[in-house]
N, C-alpha and C positions, 0 to 999 in steps of 0.2 A: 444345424450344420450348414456351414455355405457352401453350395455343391460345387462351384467357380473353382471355391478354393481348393476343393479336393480335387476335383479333377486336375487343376493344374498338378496340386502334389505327386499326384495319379503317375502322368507322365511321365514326372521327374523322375520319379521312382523308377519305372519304364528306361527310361532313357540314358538314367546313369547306370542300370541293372540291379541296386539293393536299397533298401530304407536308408541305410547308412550313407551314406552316398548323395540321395535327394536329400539328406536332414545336411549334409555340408552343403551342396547348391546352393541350399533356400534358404541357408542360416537360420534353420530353425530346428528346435528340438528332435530327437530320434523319434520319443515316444509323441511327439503331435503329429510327425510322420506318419508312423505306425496306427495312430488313434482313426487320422483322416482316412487311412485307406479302406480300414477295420469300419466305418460311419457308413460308406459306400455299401461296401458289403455288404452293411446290415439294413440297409434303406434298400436297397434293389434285392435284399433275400437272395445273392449267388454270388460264388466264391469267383473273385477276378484275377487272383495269381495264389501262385505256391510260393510261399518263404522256403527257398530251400536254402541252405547255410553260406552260400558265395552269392547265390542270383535268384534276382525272380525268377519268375515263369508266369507267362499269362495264361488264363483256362484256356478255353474254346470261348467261353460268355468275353471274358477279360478281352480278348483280341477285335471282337465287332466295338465290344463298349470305348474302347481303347481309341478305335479308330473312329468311332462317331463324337471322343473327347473331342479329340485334334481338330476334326472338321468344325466344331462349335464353337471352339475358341479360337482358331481361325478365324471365323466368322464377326466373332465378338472382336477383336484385333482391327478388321478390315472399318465397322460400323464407327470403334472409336478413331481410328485414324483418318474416318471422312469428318465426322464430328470437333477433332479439333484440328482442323484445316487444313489436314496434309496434302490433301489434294488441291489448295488455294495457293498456299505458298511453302516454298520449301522451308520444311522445317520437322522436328522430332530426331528421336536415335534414328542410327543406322548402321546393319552390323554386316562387317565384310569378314572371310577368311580368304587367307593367301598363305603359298608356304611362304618357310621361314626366312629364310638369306633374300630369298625375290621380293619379300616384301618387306624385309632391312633398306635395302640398296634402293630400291625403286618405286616401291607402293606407299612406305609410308612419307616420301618428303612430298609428297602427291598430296597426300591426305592433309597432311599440315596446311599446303598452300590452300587447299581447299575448303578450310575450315576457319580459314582469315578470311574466306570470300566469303562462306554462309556463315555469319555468327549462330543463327537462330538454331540451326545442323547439332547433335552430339556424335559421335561416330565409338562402334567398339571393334576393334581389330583383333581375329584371330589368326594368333601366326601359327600354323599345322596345315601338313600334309596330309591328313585325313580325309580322306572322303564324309563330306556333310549331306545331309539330306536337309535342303533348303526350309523346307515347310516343317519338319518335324523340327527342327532347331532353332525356327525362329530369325535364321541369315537374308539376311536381302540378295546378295550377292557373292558371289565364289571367283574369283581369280586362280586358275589352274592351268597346268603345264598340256599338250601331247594332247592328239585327236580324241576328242570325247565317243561316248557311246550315244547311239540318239536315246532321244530323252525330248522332253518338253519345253525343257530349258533355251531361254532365246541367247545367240553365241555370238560376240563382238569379238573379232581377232586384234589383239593390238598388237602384237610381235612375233618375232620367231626366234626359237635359241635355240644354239648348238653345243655340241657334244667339242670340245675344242682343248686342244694340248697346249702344256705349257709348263717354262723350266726358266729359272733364274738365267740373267747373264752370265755371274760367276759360275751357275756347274754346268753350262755349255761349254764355256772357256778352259775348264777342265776336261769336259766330255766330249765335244766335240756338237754337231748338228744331227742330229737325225735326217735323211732326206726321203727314209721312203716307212713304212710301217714296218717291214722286217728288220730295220735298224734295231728297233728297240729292245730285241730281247736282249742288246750288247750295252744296255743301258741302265740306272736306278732307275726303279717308277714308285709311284706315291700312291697309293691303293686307297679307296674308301669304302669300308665294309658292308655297308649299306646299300652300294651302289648295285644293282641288279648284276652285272656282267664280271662282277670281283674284277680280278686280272684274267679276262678273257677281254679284251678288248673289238671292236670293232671298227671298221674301217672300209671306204669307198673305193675301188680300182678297178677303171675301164670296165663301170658298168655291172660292178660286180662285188658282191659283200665279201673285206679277207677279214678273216678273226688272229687275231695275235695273242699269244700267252705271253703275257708282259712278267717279268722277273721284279717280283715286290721287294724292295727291302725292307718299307714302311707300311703298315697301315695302320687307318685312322678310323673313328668312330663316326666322323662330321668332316662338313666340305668345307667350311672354315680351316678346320688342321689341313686340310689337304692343299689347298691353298697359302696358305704359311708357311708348312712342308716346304714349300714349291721354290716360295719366295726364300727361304733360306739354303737354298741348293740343297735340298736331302733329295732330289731328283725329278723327274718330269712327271707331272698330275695330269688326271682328266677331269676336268668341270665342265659347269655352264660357261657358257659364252657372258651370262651377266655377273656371274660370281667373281669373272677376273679383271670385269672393264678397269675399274678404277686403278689396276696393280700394272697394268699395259701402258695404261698413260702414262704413268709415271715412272714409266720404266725399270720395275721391276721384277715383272714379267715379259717371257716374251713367247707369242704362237710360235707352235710349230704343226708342221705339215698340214696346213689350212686348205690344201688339194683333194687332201684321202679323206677327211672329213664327213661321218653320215650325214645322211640329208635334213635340214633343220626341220625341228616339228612345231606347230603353233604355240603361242600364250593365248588364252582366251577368259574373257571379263564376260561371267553367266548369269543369270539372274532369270525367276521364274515367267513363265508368260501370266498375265492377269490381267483383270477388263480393263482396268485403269492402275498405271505406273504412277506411286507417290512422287509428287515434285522432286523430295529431296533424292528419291531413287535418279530419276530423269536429270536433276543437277549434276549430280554424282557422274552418273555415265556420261554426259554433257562434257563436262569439266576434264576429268582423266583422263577418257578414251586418247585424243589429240598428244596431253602429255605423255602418256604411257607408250602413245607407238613412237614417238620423239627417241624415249629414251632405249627403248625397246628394239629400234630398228623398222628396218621397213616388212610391212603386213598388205601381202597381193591380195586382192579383192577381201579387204576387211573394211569398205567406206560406209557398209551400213548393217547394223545388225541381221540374223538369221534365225532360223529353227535350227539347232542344233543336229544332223545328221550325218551318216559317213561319206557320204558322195560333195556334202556340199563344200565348197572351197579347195 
C-alpha cells in the first residue's frame, strides 16, 4: 500500500463527505476508493470513519489521524515546491478562488494578462462564493468581498464596492427619477433572491440607516438577470457597483440616488502567512494588486499588505 496515496484519498473522501464523491475527484474507481481507506484501517488496526449511507463521519482516532494527514502532506507539498525551484523562479500551478461575476468582469482579464507575462506560471480559477479553507484545499489565494473575520490570513485591500441602484433610461423616462429612498415603493424593482435583504432594502440618511420595503415585480435567482432586468426597463435593481460598470458606460444603465448609498465595504486578495512566499505566489500579488485597485477603484490605506483583523483599516 502506498500510504501517500491513501491518505491523500483519505482527505478527499473527508473533504468531498463520501467515497462516491472522492472516487469523482480523483477519477478514479469507487472500490480503489473504498479498498484504500479499508488498507489504512487495517495497517493502523482502528476504524477512521463511519459509512453512513449520505456521509462519512470521522471517529475520535479519524480526526487526530485526519489532521496529522494534512500537516504531512503539507509538508511534503512545501519540500517538493523548494525542490523544484519555486522559490528560485516563478514558476508551477497556482490556484486562486474568487466569486463569480467579480471574477468574470475583473479577475479573470487580470489573470490572462498575467499569464503572457509568466509563461513558466499554470493558474486554476475557482469561480464560487464559498468559503475555502486555504490549507485544506490546496488554494494559494482567496479574493473576497466585506471585512473579514481575523484569522492568520495576510490581507491586501485592492478595492471597494457598493451596494448602488440602477434603471434603464427608457423606464425612468416612463417612471420618472427617484430622488429620495421613499420614492421607491411608487416604483418596479428588480429583486434578487439570494441577496441577504430580499426587498428590504437599505439606505444612508443624515447619519442614520432607513430600510425600505421595495415593491418587487420581478425576482431573479442571479445578479446577472437582475442586471438585464434592469437594462431592459423591467425596473430599478440593486447590485455591485462592479456588476454594472460596463452597462453605465455605455449607457445603458443609469445610478440612482448615489447619496443614500450604504457605506462601501472592502475587496480584499488573502493568502496564508508562511516562512517563505513561492515566487509565483509573490508574482501574482506583484502583478494584480496595482491592476485590480485600477480597475476596482480607489483602496484607503491598502499600499501594503497586513494581518488580517477587525480594527485594522
Amino acid at each position: 500500500m502506498d500510504r501517500l496515496e491513501a491518505m491523500g484519498i483519505l482527505l478527499a473522501a473527508i473533504d468531498t463527505g463520501s467515497l462516491s464523491a472522492a472516487s469523482r475527484k480523483l477519477r478514479i474507481p469507487l472500490a480503489t476508493v473504498s479498498r484504500r481507506v479499508s488498507e489504512l484501517e487495517a495497517h493502523l488496526n482502528v476504524r477512521l470513519v463511519v459509512r453512513g449511507t449520505r456521509k462519512l463521519t470521522l471517529t475520535e482516532a479519524g480526526r487526530g489521524y485526519v489532521a496529522s494527514c494534512r500537516r504531512v502532506l503539507e509538508e511534503l507539498a512545501e519540500i517538493e515546491r523548494t525542490t523544484s525551484g519555486e522559490y528560485h523562479a516563478p514558476q508551477g500551478e497556482l490556484v486562486i478562488s474568487v466569486p463569480p461575476v467579480l471574477g468574470r468582469i475583473h479577475v479573470l482579464p487580470v489573470i490572462v494578462e498575467f499569464l503572457a507575462a509568466f509563461p513558466q506560471i499554470r493558474m486554476r480559477v475557482q469561480l464560487t462564493d464559498r468559503l475555502v479553507n486555504l490549507l485544506d484545499e490546496r488554494v494559494d489565494l482567496v479574493l473576497r468581498l466585506g471585512e473579514q473575520p481575523s484569522s492568520s490570513l495576510i490581507t491586501t485591500r485592492v478595492g471597494l464596492h457598493r451596494q448602488v441602484l440602477c434603471a434603464s433610461p427608457a423606464y425612468l423616462n416612463a417612471h420618472g427619477i427617484p430622488q429620495k429612498p421613499e420614492d421607491l415603493v411608487s416604483h418596479d424593482c428588480v429583486t434578487y433572491e439570494e441577496y441577504a435583504m430580499g426587498s428590504n432594502w437599505e439606505f444612508q440618511s443624515k447619519g442614520r440607516t432607513l430600510k425600505i420595503e421595495v415593491p418587487s415585480r420581478l425576482v431573479v435567482s442571479s445578479v446577472e438577470a437582475a442586471v438585464v432586468a434592469a437594462e431592459e426597463a423591467a425596473g430599478i435593481a440593486r447590485v455591485m457597483s462592479y456588476q454594472t460598470d460596463g452597462a453605465v458606460k455605455s449607457g445603458s444603465l443609469v445610478m440612482l440616488l448615489e447619496a443614500f448609498e450604504p457605506l462601501p465595504t472592502p475587496i480584499n486578495l488573502m493568502y496564508m502567512a508562511q516562512r517563505q512566499i513561492p515566487l509565483k505566489l509573490r508574482a501574482f500579488i506583484d502583478f494584480a494588486v496595482p491592476r485590480l485597485r485600477e480597475r476596482l477603484g480607489p483602496a484607503s490605506n491598502a499600499d501594503r499588505p497586513r494581518r488580517d483583523s477587525r480594527t485594522a483599516d
